[in-house]
C-alpha atoms as an extended CHARMM CRD file, in Angstrom:
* protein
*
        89  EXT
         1         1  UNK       CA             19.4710000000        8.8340000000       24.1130000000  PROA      1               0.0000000000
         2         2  UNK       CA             17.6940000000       11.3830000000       25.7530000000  PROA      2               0.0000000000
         3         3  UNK       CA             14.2510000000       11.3530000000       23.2130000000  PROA      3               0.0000000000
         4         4  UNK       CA             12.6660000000        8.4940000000       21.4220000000  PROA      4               0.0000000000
         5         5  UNK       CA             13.3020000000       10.4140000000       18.2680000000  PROA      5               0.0000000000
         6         6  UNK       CA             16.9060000000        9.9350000000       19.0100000000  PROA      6               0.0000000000
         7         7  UNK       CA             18.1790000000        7.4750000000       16.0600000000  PROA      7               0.0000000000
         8         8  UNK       CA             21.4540000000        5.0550000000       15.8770000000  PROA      8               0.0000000000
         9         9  UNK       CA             21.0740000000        6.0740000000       11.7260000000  PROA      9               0.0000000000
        10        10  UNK       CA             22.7700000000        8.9960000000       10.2690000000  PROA      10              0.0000000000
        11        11  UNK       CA             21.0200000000        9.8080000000        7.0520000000  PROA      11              0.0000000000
        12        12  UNK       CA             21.9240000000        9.2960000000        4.1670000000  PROA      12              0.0000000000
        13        13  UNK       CA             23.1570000000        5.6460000000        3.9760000000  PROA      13              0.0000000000
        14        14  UNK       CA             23.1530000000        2.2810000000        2.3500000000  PROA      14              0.0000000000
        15        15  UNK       CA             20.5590000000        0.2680000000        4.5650000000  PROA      15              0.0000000000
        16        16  UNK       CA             19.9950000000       -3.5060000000        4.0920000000  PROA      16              0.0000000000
        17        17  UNK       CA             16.4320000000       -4.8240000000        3.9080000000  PROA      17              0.0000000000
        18        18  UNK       CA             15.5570000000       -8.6390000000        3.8190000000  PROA      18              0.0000000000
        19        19  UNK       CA             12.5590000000       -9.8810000000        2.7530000000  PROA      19              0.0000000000
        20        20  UNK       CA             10.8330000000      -13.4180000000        2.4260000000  PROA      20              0.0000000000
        21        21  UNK       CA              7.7800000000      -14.2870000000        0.2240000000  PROA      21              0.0000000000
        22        22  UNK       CA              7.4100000000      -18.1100000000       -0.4980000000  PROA      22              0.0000000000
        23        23  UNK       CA              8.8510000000      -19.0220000000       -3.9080000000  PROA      23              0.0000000000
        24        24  UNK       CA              6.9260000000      -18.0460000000       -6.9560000000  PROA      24              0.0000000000
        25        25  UNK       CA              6.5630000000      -16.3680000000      -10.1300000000  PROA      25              0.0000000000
        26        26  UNK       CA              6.3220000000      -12.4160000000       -9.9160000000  PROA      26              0.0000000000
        27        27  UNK       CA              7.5730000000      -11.9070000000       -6.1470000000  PROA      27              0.0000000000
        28        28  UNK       CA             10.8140000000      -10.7360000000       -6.9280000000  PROA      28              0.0000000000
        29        29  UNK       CA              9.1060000000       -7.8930000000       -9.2810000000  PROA      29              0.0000000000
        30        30  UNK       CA              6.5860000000       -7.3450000000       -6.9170000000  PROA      30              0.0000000000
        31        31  UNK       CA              9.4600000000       -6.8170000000       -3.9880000000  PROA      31              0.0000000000
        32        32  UNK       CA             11.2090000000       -4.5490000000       -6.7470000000  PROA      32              0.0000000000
        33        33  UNK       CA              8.2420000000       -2.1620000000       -7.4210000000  PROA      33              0.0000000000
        34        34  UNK       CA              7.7270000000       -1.2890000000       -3.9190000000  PROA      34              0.0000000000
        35        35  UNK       CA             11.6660000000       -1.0510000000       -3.3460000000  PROA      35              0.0000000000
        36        36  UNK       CA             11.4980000000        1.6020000000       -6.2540000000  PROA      36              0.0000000000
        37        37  UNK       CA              8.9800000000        3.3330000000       -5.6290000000  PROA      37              0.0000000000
        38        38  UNK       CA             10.9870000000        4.5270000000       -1.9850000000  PROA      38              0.0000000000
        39        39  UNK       CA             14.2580000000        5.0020000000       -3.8180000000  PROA      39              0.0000000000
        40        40  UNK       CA             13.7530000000        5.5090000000       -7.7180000000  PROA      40              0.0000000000
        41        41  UNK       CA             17.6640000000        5.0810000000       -7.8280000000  PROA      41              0.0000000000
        42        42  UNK       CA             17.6090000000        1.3910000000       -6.6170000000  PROA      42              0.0000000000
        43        43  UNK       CA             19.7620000000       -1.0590000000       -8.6990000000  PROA      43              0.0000000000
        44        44  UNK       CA             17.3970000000       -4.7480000000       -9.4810000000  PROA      44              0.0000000000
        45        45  UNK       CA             20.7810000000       -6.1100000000      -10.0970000000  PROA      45              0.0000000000
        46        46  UNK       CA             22.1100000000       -5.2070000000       -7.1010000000  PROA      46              0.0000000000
        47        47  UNK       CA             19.2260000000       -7.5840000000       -5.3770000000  PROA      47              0.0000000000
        48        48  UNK       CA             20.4530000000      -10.9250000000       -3.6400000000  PROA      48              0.0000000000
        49        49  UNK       CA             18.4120000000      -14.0490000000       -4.1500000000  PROA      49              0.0000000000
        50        50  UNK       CA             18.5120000000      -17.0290000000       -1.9240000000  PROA      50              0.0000000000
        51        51  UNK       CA             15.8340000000      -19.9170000000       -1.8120000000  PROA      51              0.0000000000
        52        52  UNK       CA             15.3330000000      -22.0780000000        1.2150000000  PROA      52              0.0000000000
        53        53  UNK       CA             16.3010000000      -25.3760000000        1.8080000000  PROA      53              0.0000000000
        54        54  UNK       CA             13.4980000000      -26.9630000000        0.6630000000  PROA      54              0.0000000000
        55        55  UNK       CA             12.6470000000      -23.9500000000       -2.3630000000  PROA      55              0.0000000000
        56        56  UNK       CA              9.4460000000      -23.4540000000       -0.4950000000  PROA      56              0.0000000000
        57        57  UNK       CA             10.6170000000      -19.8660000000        0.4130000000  PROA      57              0.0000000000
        58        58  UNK       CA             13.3270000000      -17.1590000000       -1.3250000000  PROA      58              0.0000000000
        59        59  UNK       CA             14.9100000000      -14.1720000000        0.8250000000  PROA      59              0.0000000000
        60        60  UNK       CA             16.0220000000      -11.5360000000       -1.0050000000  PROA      60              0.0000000000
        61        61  UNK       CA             18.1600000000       -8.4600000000        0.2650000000  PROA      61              0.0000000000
        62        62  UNK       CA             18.2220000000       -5.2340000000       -1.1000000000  PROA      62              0.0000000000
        63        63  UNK       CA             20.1760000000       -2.5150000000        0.2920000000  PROA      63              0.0000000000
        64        64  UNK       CA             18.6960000000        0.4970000000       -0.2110000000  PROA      64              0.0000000000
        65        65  UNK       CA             19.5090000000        4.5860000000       -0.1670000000  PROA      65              0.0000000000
        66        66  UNK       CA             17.7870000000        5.6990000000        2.7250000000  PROA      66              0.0000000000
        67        67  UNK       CA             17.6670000000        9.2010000000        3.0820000000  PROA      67              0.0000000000
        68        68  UNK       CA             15.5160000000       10.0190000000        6.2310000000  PROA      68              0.0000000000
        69        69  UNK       CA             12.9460000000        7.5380000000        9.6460000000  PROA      69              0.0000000000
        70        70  UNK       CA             10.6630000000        8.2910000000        7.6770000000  PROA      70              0.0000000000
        71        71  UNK       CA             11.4570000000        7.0570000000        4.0090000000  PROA      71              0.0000000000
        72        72  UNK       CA             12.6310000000        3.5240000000        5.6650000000  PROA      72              0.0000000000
        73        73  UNK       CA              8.9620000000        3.5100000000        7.7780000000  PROA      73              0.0000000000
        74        74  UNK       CA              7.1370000000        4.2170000000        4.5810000000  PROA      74              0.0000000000
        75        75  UNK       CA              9.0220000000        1.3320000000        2.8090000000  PROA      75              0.0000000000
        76        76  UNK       CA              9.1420000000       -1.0920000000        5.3590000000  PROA      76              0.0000000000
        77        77  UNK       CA              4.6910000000       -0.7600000000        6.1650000000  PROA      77              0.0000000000
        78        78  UNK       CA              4.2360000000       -1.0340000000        1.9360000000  PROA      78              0.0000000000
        79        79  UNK       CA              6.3800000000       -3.9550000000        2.0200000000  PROA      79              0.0000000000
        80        80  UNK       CA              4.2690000000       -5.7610000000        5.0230000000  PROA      80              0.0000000000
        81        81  UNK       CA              1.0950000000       -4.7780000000        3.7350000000  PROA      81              0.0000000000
        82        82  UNK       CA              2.0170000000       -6.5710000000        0.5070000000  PROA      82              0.0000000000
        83        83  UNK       CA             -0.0150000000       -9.6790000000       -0.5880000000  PROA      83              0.0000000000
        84        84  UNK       CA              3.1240000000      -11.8460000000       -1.3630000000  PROA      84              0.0000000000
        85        85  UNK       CA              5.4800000000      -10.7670000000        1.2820000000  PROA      85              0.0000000000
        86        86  UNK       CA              5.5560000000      -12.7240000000        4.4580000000  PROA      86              0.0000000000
        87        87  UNK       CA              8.2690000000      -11.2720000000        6.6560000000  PROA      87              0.0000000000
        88        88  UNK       CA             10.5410000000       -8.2940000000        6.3390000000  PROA      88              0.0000000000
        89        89  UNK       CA             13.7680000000       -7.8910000000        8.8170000000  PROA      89              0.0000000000
């Protein structure tokens, strides 16, 4: 790669996101708002659900459309700065 602009992405594709709040009521709405509001045409039902061991935490994975750096940047900084959300990968 000759620039740091260069990216391993072609755009458009299906991109996985995984995100981990600690269990409770609300997060998996609160994960799906921001998700939508980066690609209106994203599936809830298409969202995987796994708890920890121990239930104190839930991952979920959503694999979104994304169309362009910038779109994923955007989502990925709304879904850090949010309340409930501790880690996003």
């Amino acid at each position: 790669m000759s620039e740091l602009t260069d990216s391993l992405v072609e755009y458009p594709c299906e991109f996985p996101l995984k995100i981990f709040g600690l269990q409770q009521a609300g997060f998996a709405q609160a994960v799906l708002e921001v998700v939508n509001k980066h690609d209106p045409g994203y599936v809830a039902s298409s969202m995987e659900m796994r708890t920890s061991k121990n239930a104190r935490y839930v991952s979920l994975t959503c694999t979104v459309r994304a169309t362009s750096r910038e779109q994923l940047d955007a989502l990925y900084q709304d879904l850090c700065d949010h309340p409930l959300i501790v880690m996003v990968l």
